[in-house]
N, C-alpha and C positions, 0 to 999 in steps of 0.2 A: 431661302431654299425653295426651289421649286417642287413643288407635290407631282405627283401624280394625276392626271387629270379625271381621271375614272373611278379614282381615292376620291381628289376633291367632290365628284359630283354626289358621291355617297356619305359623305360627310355631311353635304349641304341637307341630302333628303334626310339622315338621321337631325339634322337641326329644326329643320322644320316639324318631325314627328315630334321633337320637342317642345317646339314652342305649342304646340295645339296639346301638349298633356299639359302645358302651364297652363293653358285659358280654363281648358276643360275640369281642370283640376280645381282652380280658382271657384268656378261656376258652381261646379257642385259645393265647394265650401262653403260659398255665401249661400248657398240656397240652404244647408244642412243649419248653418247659423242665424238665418231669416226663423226656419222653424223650431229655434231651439235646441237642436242636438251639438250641442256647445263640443261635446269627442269626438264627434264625426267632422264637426266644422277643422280643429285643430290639426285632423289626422287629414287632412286634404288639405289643407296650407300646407303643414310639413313636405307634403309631398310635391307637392306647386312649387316650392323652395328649393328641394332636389332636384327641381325637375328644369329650375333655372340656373341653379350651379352645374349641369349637364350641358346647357347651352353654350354659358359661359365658356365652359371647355373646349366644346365643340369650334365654336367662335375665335378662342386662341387659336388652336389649332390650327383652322382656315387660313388664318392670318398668316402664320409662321410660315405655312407650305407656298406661300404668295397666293392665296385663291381668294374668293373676295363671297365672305359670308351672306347668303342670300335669308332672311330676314323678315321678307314678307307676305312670305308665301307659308300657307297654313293647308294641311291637313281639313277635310271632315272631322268635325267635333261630331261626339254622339253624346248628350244631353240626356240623363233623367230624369223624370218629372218624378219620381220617388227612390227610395234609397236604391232596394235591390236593384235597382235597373242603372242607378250610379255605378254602383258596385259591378255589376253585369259588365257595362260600356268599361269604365276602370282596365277591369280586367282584362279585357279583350285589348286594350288599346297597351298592353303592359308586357302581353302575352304575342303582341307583334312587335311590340321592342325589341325582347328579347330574341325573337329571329331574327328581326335587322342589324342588330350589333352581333350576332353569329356571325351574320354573311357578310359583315362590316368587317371582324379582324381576321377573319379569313384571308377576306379580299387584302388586307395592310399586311397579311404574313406573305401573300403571295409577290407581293410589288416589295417586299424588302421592307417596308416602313412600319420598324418595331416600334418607334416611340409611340407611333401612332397604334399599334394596334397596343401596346401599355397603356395607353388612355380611355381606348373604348374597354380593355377588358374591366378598368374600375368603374367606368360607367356600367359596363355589364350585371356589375353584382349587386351595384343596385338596384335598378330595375328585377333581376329576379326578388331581391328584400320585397319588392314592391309587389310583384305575384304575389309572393308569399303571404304580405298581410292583407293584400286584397282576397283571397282564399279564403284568410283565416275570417274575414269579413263575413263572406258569403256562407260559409259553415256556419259560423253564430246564428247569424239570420237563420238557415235551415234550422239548427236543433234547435234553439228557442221560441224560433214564433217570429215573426216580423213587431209586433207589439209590445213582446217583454223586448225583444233585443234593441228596439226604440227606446223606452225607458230607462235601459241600461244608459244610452249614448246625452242623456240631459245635462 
């Protein structure tokens, strides 16, 4: 089945915003579990995991519409050399997902292509979960203290 070509190229840039929240995700993981924060390490894999089974989707998808998944092309990663600034970059990078998959199944309602925008909207709701505990992240850090709420994450 042929896609739409203006679909496919939107698809391809939501794949790629993907794969740069798995590296980015990954990075911070190892780095949170380099220094011990063994819950912070976990809760960033989890999400590195999500954020590969998003690809995955994405990647069918491509496939089905006959378009050819581009793969190697990355995003700017933003790196933090300490937590809130993970948390910070996270968010930001979570908080433009969720624009892009707006104007993602917009775009798939407007061209007719439901299945596809059924795809991105499940993709959607994670990515808000993903806000979501990334907020709830940054809120702890704010009322506790960057040091207790360190402590909390060993």
């Amino acid at each position: 089945m042929n896609g739409n070509p203006a679909l496919l190229e939107t698809l391809n840039r939501l794949l790629s915003e993907e794969l740069t929240a798995i590296n980015q995700y990954i990075l911070h993981g190892e780095m949170c579990g380099n220094w011990g924060y063994d819950k912070l390490h976990e809760s960033f894999e989890k999400r590195s995991i999500e954020e590969m089974k998003h690809a995955e989707k994405l990647i069918e998808r491509i496939l089905f519409l006959e378009g050819r998944p581009n793969v190697s092309t990355l995003r700017e990663m933003h790196i933090g050399a300490e937590v809130p600034a993970m948390v910070s970059n996270d968010l930001a990078l979570e908080t433009n997902a969720v624009a892009e998959y707006n104007g993602a199944i917009k775009q798939a309602g407007e061209v007719a292509d439901f299945a596809t925008r059924e795809i991105l909207e499940k993709i959607l709701q994670d990515e808000d979960g993903h806000v979501d505990a990334l907020e709830n992240l940054r809120d702890e850090i704010g009322q506790m203290g960057l040091q207790l709420f360190l402590s909390t994450q060993l």
